[in-house]
N, C-alpha and C positions, 0 to 999 in steps of 0.2 A: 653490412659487415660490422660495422657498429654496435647496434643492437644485437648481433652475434656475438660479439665480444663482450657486452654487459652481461647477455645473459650466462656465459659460460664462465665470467667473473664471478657471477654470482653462486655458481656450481661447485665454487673452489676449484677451478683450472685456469687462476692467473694469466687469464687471456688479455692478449693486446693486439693489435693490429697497425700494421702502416704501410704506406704507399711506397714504393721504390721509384727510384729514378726511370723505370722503361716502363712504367703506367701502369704494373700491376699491383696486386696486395698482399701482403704477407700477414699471414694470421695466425699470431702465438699461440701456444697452449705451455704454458713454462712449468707448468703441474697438472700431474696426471688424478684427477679424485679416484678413475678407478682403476687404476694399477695393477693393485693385486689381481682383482677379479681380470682384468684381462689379460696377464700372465697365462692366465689358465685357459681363457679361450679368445684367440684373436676376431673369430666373429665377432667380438665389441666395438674392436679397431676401424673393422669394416665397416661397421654398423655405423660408426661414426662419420665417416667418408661418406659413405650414404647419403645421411643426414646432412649434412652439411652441402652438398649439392642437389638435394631436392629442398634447402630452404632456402638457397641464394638463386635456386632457380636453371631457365634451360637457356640462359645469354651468359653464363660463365662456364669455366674450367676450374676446374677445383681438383690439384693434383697437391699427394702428401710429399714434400721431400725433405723431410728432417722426421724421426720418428724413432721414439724411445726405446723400443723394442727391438730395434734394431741395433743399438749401442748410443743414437745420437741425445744429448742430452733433454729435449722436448719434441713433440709434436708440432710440425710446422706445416702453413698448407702456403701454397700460391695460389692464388684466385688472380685470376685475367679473361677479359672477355674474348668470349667466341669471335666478335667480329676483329679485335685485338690479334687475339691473336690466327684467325686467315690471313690477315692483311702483313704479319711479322713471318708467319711461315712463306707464303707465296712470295716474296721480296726477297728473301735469304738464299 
């Protein structure tokens, strides 16, 4: 996630990431570089989701729940592992 975050710093999408108190990760995007263009077609958006869970891989969850398009002010993902989160679903 790290390395995700550098490289998407480096992208100019003011990325960061941090751990939360129930062992997941929150991973910032606090600037959109392609904004406009994906105004016009959210296939980008998607694409990016995509993306992002074929490079973190098939042992996490990678769901958006903050997203600029929608009104909120950046793009936000939580990442938590599969095995993470079985073990929080099945207990609840």
């Amino acid at each position: 996630v790290a390395a995700l975050a550098k490289i998407r710093r480096d992208e100019g999408y003011m990325a960061e990431w941090r751990q939360v108190r129930d062992g997941t990760i929150e991973f910032l995007q606090n600037h959109c570089a392609i904004d406009s263009a994906a105004r016009f077609s959210s296939k980008l958006c998607g694409g990016e989701l995509s993306l992002f869970r074929a490079v973190l891989g098939d042992g996490v969850s990678v769901e958006r729940f903050e997203y600029l398009h929608s009104g909120d002010r950046r793009c936000a993902y939580r990442i938590s592992s599969l095995k993470f989160t079985t073990t929080t679903s099945s207990s609840a």
